[in-house]
C-alpha positions, -999 to +999 in steps of 0.1 A: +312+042+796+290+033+766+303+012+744+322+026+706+304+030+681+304+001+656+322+015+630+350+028+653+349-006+670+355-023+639+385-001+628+400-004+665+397-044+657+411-043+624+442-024+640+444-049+661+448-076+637+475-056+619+495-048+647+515-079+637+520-072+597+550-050+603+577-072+587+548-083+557+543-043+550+578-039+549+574-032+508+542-012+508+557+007+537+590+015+517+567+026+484+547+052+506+575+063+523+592+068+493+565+087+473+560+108+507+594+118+506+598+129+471+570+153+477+594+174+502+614+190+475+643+192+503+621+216+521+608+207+559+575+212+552+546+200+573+530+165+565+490+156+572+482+118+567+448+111+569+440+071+583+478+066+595+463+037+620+485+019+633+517+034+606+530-002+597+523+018+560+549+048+574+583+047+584+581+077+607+615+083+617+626+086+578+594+113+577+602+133+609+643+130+592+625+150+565+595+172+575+597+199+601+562+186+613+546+154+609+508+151+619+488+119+618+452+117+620+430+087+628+397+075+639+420+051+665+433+070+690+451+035+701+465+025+672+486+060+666+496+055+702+507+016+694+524+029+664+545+060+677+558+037+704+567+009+683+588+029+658+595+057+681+605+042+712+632+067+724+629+088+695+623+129+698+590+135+689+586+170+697+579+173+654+546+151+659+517+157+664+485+130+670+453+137+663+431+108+680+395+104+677+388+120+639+362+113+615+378+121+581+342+116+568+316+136+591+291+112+590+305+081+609+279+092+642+251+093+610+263+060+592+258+041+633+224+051+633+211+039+596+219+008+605+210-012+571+173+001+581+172+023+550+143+010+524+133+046+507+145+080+501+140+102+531+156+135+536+179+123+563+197+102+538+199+132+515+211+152+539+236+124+546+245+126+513+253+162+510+275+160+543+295+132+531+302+154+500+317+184+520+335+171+551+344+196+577+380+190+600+376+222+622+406+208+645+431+199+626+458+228+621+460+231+584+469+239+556+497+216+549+527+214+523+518+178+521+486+158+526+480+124+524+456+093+523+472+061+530+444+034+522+417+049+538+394+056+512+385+019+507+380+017+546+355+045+540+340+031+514+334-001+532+320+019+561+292+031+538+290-010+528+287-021+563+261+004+568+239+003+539+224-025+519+236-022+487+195-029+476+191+003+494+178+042+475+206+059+460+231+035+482+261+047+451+253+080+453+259+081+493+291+056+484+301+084+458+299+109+479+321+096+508+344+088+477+341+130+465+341+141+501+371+123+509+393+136+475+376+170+484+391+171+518+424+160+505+422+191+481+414+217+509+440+205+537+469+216+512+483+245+507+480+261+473+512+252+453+517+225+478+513+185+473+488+154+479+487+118+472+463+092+473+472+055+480+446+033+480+440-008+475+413-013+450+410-055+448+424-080+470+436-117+466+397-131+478+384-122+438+419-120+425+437-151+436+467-143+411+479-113+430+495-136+454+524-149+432+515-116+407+551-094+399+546-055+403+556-050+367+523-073+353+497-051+378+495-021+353+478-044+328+455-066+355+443-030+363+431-029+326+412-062+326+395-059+359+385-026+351+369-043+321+356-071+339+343-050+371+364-065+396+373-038+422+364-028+456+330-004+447+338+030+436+376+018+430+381+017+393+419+018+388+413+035+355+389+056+372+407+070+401+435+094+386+410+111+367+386+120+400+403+150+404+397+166+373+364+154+367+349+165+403+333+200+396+346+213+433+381+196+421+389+208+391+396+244+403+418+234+429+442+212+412+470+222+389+474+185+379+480+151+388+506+121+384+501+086+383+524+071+411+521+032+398+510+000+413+526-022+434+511-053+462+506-050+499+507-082+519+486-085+548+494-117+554+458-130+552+453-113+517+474-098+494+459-062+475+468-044+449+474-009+453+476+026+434+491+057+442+479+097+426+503+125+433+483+160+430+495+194+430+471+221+448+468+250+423+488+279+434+461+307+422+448+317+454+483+328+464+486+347+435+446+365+440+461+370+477+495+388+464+475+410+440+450+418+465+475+423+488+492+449+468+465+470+454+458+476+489+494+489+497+490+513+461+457+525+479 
């Protein structure tokens, strides 16, 4: 058997590594759960979350409590399958479902092969470029009353870093584009009228030292001066961020509006990082073209 791509192999490491952060996650997990579960509305929807890993960032029996189905996608087969047993040992999981082995970007197999050789333009990275913009998920059985990206943007985001020297041609605008492509994906997985939310970590302890004795109430104004002063994970403004969805052109049409979750830490025991979290609402016009559709062709 050949041996997993690099990428892969490097989330399948990190997962690894985390598998013993369950009790540090224990207040990020609680913060995710809870802004999950405020996007049920006391209805048993269905639940997507894109990255779930190794779930020490979900509390899965509180989710299945509340969703009728509970789907988690990941590039680590292993790590869902570590996860689920650890929380779920003797638990009914006939609500979940795994979905092992997906690239949430379409381009991983096309990020292995660059291999930090890029030192021009070319028309495979513009091509590259244009795929990461418009992300295609054939197999994953949506839409969904509730989507969500749990800090997997930045691992994105990274990928592209890993790949491609940041010396490179248009290196931002393929690191923008895995950044658009992912929102974009977020956006067509929901339902319209239904719900999304992007968590992400967007500076850690190793260029902000203060965020390991930092209270959550001070973060909203540190997210102000390192905006200022540039200090963020690339493409990770935390001013920036809630206003992606209304500023993307593909977007804009999709969303009925957004609300800013707040900030709060996530100790990984090696690092500490500062996270965000964006609530969305998928506009609900589509269902209304549908309906009128719909009934001119009973009038006719």
């Amino acid at each position: 058997m050949p041996p997993p791509p690099r990428f892969a192999a490097e989330q399948a490491r990190r997962n690894r590594a985390r598998d013993g952060h369950w009790q540090a996650s224990a207040n990020h997990r609680n913060r995710v759960s809870e802004c999950l579960l405020s996007l049920t509305h006391g209805t048993p929807g269905r639940l997507c979350l894109l990255g779930a890993g190794n779930a020490n960032d979900l509390d899965l029996p509180r989710l299945l409590a509340a969703y009728g189905e509970v789907h988690l996608v990941d590039l680590d087969t292993e790590a869902l399958q570590r996860g689920v047993a650890r929380q779920l040992p003797d638990h009914d999981r006939r609500k979940l479902r795994l979905h092992g082995g997906t690239d949430v970007t379409g381009i991983c197999d096309a990020l292995e092969t660059l291999n930090g050789r890029l030192t021009q333009p070319s028309a495979e990275l513009e091509k590259l470029i244009q795929d990461a913009a418009d992300p295609v998920l054939p197999f994953l059985p949506g839409p969904f009353d509730v989507v969500a990206s749990v800090g997997t943007i930045s691992q994105l985001i990274d990928a592209v870093v890993q790949a491609v020297p940041a010396t490179a041609p248009h290196f931002m605008d393929l690191l923008l584009s895995v950044r658009s492509g992912h929102l974009r994906l977020l956006a067509r997985l929901t339902a319209p009228g239904g719900r999304g939310l992007l968590i992400t970590d967007f500076v850690s302890s190793a260029t902000v030292p203060e965020l390991a004795t930092l209270a959550e109430a001070e973060l909203a104004p540190l997210a102000e001066r390192l905006a200022v002063e540039r200090n963020f994970f690339h493409g990770l403004n935390p001013l920036l961020v809630p206003m992606l969805f209304s500023q993307d052109p593909v977007l804009r049409p999709l969303i009925a509006g957004t609300r800013h979750q707040g900030y709060w830490l996530w100790d990984q025991q090696s690092r500490m990082y500062a996270v965000l979290a964006v609530e969305f609402e998928r506009s609900a016009a589509l269902c209304r073209i549908v309906s009128e559709v719909e009934h001119d062709r009973e009038i006719e």
